[in-house]
N, C-alpha and C positions, 0 to 999 in steps of 0.2 A: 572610534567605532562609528561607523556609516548608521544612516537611520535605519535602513534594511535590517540590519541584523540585533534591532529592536524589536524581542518577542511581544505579539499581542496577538491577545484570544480574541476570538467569534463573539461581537454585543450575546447574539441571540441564542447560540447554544450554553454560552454562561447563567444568560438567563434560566434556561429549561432546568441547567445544575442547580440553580437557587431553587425555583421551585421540587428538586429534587428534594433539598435539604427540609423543606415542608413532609413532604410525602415519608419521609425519615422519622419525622414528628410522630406521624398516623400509626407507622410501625412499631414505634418505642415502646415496650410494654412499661416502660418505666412511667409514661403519660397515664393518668387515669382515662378508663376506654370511651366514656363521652369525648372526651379531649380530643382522642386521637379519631374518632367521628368528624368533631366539627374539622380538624388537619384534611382530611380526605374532601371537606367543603371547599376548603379554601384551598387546599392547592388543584379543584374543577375550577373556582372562578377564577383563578389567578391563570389556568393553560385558556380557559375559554378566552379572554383580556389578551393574552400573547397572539392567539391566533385572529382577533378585530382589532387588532395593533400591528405588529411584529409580520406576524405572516403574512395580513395583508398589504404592507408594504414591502416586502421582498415579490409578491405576487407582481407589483404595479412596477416594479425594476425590473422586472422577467420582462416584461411585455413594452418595456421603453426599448427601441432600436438603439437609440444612440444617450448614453448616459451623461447629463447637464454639466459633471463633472465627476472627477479623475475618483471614481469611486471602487474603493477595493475588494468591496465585497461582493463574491463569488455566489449571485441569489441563488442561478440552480442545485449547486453543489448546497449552499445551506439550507434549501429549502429541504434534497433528499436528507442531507444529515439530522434536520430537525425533524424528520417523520423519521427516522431511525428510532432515533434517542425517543420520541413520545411514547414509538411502541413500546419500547423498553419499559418504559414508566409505567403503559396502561398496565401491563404484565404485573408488574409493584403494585400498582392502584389496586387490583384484581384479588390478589391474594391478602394485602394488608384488610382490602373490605369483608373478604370470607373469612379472619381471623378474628375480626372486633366480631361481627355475627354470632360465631362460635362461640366467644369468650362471654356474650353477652347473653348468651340461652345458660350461661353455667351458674349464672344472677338470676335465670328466670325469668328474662326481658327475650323475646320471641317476634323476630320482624314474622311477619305469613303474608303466604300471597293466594288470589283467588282460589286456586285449587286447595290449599289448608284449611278452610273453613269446618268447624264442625255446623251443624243444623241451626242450634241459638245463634254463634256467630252470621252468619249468615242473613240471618233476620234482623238482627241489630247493623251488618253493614247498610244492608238496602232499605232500613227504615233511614240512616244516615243518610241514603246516596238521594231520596227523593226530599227530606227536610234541608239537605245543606248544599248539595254538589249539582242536582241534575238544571236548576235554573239558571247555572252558569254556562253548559254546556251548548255551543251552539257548529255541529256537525257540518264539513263541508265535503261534499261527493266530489272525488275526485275527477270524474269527470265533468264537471264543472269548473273546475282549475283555472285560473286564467292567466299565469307564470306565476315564477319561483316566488317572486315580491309578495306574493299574498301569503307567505310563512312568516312568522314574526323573527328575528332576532331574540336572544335569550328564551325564546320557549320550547319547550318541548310538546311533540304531537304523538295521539295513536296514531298509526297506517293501522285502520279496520278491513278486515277480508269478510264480506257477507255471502251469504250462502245458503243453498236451504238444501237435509239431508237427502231428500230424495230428489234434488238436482230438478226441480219445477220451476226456479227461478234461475238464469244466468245468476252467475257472481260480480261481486258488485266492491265498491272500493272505497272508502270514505277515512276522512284526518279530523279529529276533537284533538283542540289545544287543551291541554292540563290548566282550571284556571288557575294557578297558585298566586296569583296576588291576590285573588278574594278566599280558596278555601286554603287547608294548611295541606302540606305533604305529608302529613302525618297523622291518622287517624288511629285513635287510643281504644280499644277493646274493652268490652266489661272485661274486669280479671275473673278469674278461675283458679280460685284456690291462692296460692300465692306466687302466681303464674300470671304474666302481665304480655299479653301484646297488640303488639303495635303491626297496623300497615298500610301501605305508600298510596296515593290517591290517585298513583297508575291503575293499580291491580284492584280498585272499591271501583274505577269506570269499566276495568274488564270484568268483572265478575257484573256488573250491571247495564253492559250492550244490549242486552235483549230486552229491556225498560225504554230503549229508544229507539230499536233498528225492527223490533217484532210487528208492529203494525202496519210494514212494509211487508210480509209477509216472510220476513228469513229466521231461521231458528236454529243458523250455524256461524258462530261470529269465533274471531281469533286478533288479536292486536296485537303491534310492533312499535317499540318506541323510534322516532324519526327526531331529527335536528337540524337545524341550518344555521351556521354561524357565520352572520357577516362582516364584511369590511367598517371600522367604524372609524375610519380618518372623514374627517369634514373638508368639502370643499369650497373654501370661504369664496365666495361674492365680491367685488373689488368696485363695486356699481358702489360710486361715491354720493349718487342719488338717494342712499337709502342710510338708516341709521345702523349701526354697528348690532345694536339691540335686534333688528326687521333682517338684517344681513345673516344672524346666528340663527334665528326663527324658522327661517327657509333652509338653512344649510343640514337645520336638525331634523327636517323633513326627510331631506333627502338620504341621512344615514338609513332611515327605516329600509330603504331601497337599496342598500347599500351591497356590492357584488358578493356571493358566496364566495369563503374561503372556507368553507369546510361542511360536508354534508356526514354525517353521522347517524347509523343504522343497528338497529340491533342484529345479530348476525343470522339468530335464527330466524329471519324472515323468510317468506316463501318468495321463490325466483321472478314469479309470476306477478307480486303485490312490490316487490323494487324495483321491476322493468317499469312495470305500470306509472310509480312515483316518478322516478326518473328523467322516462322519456314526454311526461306531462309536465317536470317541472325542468326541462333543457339541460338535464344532466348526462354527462358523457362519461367515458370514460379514462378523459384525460383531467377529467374535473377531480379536486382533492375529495377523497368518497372512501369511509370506513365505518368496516364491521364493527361492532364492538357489544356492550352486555344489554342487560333488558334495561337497565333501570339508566338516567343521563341529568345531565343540570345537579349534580350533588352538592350543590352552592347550599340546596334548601338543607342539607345535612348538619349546616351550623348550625339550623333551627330545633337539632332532635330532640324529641322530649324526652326530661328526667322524671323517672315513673319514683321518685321517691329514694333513691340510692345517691345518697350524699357523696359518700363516697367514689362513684364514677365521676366526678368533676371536680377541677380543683379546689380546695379554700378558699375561705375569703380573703383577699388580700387587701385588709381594708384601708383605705387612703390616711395618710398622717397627714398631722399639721406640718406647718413648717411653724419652726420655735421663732422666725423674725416677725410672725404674724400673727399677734395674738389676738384670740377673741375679744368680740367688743372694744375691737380700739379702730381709728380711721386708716384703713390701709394707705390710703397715701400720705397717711402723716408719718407711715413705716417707711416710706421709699422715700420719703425725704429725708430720711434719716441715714439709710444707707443702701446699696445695692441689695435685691433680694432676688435670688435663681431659683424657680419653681421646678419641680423634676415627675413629671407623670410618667405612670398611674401612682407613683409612688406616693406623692401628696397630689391633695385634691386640685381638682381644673374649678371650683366652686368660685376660689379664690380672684378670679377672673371675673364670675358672674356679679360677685362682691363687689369688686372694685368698681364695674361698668354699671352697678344700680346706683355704687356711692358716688362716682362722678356726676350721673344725671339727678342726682337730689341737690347733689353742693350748689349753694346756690353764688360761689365764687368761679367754679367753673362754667365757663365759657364755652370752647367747642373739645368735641369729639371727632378722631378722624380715625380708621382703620384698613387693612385689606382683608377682605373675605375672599378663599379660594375654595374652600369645602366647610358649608358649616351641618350643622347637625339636623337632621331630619324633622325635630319638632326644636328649634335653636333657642335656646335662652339666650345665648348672644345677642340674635335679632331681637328679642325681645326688650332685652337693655338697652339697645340703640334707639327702639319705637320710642321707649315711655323716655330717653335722654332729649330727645324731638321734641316731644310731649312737655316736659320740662322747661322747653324755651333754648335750650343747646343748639349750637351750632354743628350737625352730625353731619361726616361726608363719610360713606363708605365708596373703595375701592373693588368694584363686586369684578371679580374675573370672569369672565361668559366661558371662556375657554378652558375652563378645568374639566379636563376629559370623564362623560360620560354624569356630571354634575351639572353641565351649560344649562338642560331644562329646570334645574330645582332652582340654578342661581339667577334662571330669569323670575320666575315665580318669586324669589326674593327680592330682585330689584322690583317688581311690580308693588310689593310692599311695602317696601321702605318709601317707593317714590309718593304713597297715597299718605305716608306719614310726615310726611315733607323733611324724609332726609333725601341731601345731595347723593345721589350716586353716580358715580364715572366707570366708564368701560376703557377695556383697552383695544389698540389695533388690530386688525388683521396678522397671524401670523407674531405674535411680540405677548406673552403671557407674563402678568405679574404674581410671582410666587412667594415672593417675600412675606412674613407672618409681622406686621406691624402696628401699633395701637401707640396714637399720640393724645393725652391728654394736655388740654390747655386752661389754668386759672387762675387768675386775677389774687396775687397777693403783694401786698404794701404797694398798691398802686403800679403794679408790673406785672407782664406777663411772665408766668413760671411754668414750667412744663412736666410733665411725667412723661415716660415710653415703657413702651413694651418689646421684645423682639425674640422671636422664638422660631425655633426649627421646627415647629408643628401649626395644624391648624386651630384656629379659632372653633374648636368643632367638640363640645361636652361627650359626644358620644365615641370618637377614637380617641380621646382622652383616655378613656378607662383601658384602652388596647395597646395602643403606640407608647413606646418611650420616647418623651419629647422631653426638651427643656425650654424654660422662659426667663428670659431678664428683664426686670423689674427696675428702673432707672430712674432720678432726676439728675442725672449728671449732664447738666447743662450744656455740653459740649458733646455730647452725644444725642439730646432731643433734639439741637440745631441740624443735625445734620437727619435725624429723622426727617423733622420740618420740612428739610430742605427735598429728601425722597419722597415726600407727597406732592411737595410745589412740581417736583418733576414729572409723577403722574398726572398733574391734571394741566400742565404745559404739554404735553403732547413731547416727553422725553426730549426737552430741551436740559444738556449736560449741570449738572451744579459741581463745584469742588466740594469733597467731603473730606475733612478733617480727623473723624474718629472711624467710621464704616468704611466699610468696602463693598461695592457695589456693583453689581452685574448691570449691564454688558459694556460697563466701563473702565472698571480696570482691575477685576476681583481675579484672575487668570494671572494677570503679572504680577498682580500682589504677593501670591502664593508662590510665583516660578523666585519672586525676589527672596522671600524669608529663607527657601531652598539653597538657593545661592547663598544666603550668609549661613547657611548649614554648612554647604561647602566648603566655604571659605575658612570656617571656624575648624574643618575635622584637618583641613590641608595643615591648621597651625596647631594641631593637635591638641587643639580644646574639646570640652566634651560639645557634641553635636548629632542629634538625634532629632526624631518627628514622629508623635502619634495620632494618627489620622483615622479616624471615626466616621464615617459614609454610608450610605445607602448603595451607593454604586460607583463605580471607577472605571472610566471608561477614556476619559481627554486624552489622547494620544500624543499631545503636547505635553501636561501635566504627567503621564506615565513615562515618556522619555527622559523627562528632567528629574522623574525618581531614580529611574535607572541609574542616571551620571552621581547622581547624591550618593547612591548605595557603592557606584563604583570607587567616589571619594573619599569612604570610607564613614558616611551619614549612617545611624543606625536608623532603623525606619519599622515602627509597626503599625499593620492596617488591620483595621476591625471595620468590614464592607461585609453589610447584609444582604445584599441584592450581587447583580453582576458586578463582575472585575476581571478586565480583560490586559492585565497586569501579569505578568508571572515571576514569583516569590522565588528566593531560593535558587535562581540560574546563574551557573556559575560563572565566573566573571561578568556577569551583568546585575544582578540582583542576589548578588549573597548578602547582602546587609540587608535585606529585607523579609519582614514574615508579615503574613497574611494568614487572618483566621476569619470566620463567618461565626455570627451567635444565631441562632432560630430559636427559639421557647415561646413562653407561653403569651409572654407581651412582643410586637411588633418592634422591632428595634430602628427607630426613624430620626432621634436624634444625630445631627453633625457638630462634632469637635474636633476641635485640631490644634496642638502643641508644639513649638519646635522652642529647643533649650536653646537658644540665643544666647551662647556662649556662656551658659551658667544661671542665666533668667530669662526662666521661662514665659514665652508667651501664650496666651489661652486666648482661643476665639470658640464663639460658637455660631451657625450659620443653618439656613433653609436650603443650602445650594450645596448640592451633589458636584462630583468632579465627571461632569458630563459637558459634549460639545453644546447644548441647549439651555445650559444654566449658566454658563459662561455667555455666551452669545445671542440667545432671542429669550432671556427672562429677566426683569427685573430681579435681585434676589439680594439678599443682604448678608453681611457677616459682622460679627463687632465685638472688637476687643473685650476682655473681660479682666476688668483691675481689682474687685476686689478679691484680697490674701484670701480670706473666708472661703469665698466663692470657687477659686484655685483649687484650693485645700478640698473641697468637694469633689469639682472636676477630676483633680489625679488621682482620690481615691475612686471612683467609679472609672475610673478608663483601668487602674492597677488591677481593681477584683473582676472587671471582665476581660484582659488579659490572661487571668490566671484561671479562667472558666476553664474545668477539664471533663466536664457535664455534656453540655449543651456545643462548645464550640467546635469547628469545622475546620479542618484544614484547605487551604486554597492552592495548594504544590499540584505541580500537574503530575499526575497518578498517584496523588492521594485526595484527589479531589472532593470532597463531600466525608472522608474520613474525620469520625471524630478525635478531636486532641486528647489525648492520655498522657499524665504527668502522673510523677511520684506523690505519694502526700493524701491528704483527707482531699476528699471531691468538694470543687467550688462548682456552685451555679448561682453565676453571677447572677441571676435575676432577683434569684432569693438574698445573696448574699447583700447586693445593694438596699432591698428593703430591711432586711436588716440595719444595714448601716444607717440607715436614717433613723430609724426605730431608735437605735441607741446613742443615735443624737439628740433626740427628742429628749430620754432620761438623763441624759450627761449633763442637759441645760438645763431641768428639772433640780 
């Protein structure tokens, strides 16, 4: 079979289907109704993210004459099919948000907007609006504009129409940014009775215009929510005069400026007050520009308040130990004992913090080395690294500059670690290190002995509690050496090392995988058993999809469980009949990577940071590594078993059943529960 007649789906409209599969979440009355609130949050940041990513690089392919190379994707047809499909969605977005509304006045929880007010409300808004809101406010007249750059990214503005009733003054035109990183989007009401509500810090500045625009002399005001969403690819610097740190500094300037891909209006504006925006801020009408509701930015949605209804949000799902880790004993005197695989949120991320206080007190340990790609907004990690400095350790952190839309928090980090006198090292222009790794080094019996870490998440306590990640916890000697060896190669400037136990991107973690396939292959042609379960975030390598293809045509059984895109298709006949594909979405972030292949009867287990994407292969450092112990196995294939058999949550990926949930016979699994579960009663088993 010719390469040609190798089906593969669209990156970007795959993408829009995953975020579909969010938007699903919102809808589900089976979600308690905060839930399906903060759903509607996250899948606005997750399209607003597609469109200063995604869109805006089909935009910059529109406008290249001649393409650098042989690229197949068709930007204008994708760019109308992805304003097809969004519309579609807002339609979804639209109605799922009018249903929670409803369903939440039937609890007694009551969004209102300026015109709902009764007279007390009213006085208690505008004593709010002048104790908390109006010192933030700082109004710009539209005509004073001075182009589009003077709108920020990520925020939202009123379009104000000023006016006075008896038309004594021309009308007039003015834009206030909403502050919400200083006030909340959500302002809580006295209650009334057992009547609770809440409303948006849009509708507290339009009911309070005329507290700032009346001593101009107007006494007829109306607002419109406005957006601008731009381009946020960076354009790195290659000026070798300057430091990679000074190169990102300036680059992240220039995103603030960065080109609209998308201008966004409320619809009922008046004609006269979006000419006026418009043609003041070089908008045309072949520029991307849509209608849509009053309210925008519903990212701040994950922040809604719980007025006391326990009930509207899920239980606690409180973090277990893990039984290799027992309290008050030296965590690495556990890892020297044997492998330990940590699984979030399911057991705690604590266990990390633990370890990186007990490393910087030992006073046999030596240095500390890490990579940071995302850490937590107030990071106890950084925080164990300062006081391991502090200690007299040798700390180097790998800080990533380049972790999209984190580059300013991770300089603000490296500025701190550097006043604490840890080492920190950047990477290149173009070449991101994503790999999650933590090398411990200490002095026992007169040698150096090693600890590792190596996980498919970040170093980050606060997506901890979100993401489902795994961690392997190591002194298996022969896998720190080759940790070791992936530091010496980030701070050589990606001079090659041979690795022995890893695999390692962009060196040969793509063959590695095309190989274990081929002895798929090989093993189903001799009629042994021969299978692969591959666990991802996305599936996209057009190389590593073709060599599924032939696996499945060899007769390799194959399942994927791909939370994000997968431009893969399941199920075609004589191409991919051995293959099924399911998506899980719930209530945790499904971010770990595993992957299986029965090796003729023994099994191998890897677990990895690296997606089966051209950029994880190719321009990221990224690690994967074997996983020997039985224990650990024994985990692995019961969690990959019970979210195969999700008939809850999971997604089918067949093309025209796209986004369909999976329905089996039998009691309902939902893996997510079903897996804390299983730990749960591992805990009491060893008990």
């Amino acid at each position: 079979m010719t390469k040609a007649k190798f089906p593969i789906l669209n990156r970007d409209l795959n993408w829009l289907y995953f975020n579909g599969r969010v938007l699903q979440e919102a809808a589900d009355e089976r979600n308690p109704l905060l839930e399906r609130l903060k759903f509607l949050g996250i899948f606005s940041n997750n399209r607003d993210e597609f469109f200063r990513v995604r869109v805006a690089t089909l935009n910059r392919m529109l406008k290249m004459e001649h393409m650098p190379y042989d690229n197949p994707v068709n930007a204008k047809k994708t760019l109308k099919d992805i304003g097809d499909l969004v519309q579609v969605q807002e339609r979804e977005f639209v109605r799922a948000y009018d249903h929670i509304v409803s369903e939440l006045e039937n609890h007694n929880i009551f969004i209102i907007n300026e015109n709902q007010l009764t007279e007390s409300q009213g006085k208690s808004v505008l004593k709010y609006f002048h104790e908390q809101v109006r010192a933030f406010l700082f109004p710009i007249m539209i005509s004073n504009l001075k182009d589009i750059s003077t709108l920020r990214d990520k925020s939202i503005y009123l379009a104000v129409k000023l006016g006075r009733k008896d038309k004594a003054l021309k009308e007039n035109y003015a834009l206030i940014e909403l502050p919400t990183k200083v006030v909340s989007r959500f302002y809580i009401l006295p209650a009334e009775g057992d009547k609770r509500y809440i409303m948006l810090l849009d509708d507290i500045i339009r009911y309070c215009l005329s507290e700032i625009f009346s001593i101009f002399g107007y006494n007829s005001f109306s607002a419109y929510t406005v957006k601008i969403t731009r381009d946020a690819e960076i354009d790195i610097d290659t000026d070798v005069s300057k430091s990679f740190l000074e190169v990102m500094k300036e680059s992240l300037k220039q995103r603030r400026r960065g080109i609209p891909v998308r201008f966004v209006y409320d619809k009922s504006i008046p004609d006269d007050l979006l000419k006026t925006i418009t043609k003041r801020l070089e908008i045309t009408k072949d520029d991307p520009i849509r209608g849509g509701g009053r309210y925008h930015n519903f990212k701040d949605f994950m922040g809604f308040p719980n007025l006391g209804h326990k009930e509207l949000e899920y239980g606690p799902l409180v973090p277990l130990t893990n039984k290799d880790l027992p309290v008050n004993r030296s965590i690495l005197s556990s890892i020297r004992q044997k492998d330990i695989m940590l699984h979030y949120p399911y057991q705690s991320f604590q266990y990390i913090i633990d370890l990186l206080r007990e490393a910087s007190i030992d006073p046999k340990v030596r240095s500390i080395k890490m990579t940071i790609y995302r850490a937590a907004r107030n990071s106890n990690v950084i925080n164990a690294l300062i006081n391991a400095a502090r200690n007299g350790k040798f700390v180097t952190v790998f800080m990533e500059l380049q972790a999209r839309f984190d580059e300013e928090a991770n300089i603000l980090w490296t500025g701190r670690l550097r006043e604490e006198g840890v080492k920190v090292i950047h990477s290149i222009p173009g070449f991101k290190v994503h790999c999650k790794l933590l090398l411990i080094r200490r002095k026992e019996r007169n040698t150096n002995f090693y600890y590792s870490f190596i996980g498919t998440g970040n170093f980050n306590e606060d997506t901890a509690k979100i993401y489902s990640d795994m961690s392997l916890l190591t002194s298996n000697q022969k896998i720190c050496a080759d940790v070791d060896s992936a530091f010496h190669l980030m701070e050589e400037n990606y001079r090659p090392y041979k690795f022995k136990t890893l695999i390692v991107a962009p060196f040969s973690m793509r063959n590695f995988f095309i190989k274990m396939l081929n002895n798929e292959i090989r093993y189903a042609k001799k009629g042994k058993e021969a299978w692969a379960i591959i666990k991802l975030n996305s599936l996209v390598d057009e190389i590593m999809i073709r060599k599924l293809y032939k696996a499945s045509q060899a007769g390799v059984k194959i399942q994927l469980i791909v939370r994000g895109i997968c431009t893969l298709v399941p199920g075609a006949p004589e191409i991919s009949e051995n293959i099924e594909a399911i998506s899980i979405v719930d209530r945790f972030l499904e971010h770990a990577r595993v992957i299986v292949f029965a090796n003729g009867g023994d099994p191998q287990y890897f677990i990895t940071s690296a997606d089966w994407m051209v950029r994880n292969f190719d321009n990221r450092i990224e690690v994967a590594t074997p996983v020997y112990d039985p224990g650990i196995r024994e985990q692995l294939k019961a969690i990959l078993d019970i979210q195969l058999k999700d008939n809850v949550k999971a997604r089918l990926l067949y093309p025209g059943h796209v986004n369909e949930y999976k329905h089996t016979d039998g009691p309902p699994v939902r893996s997510q529960q079903e897996i804390y579960n299983y730990f749960e009663r591992q805990m009491t088993i060893d008990h």
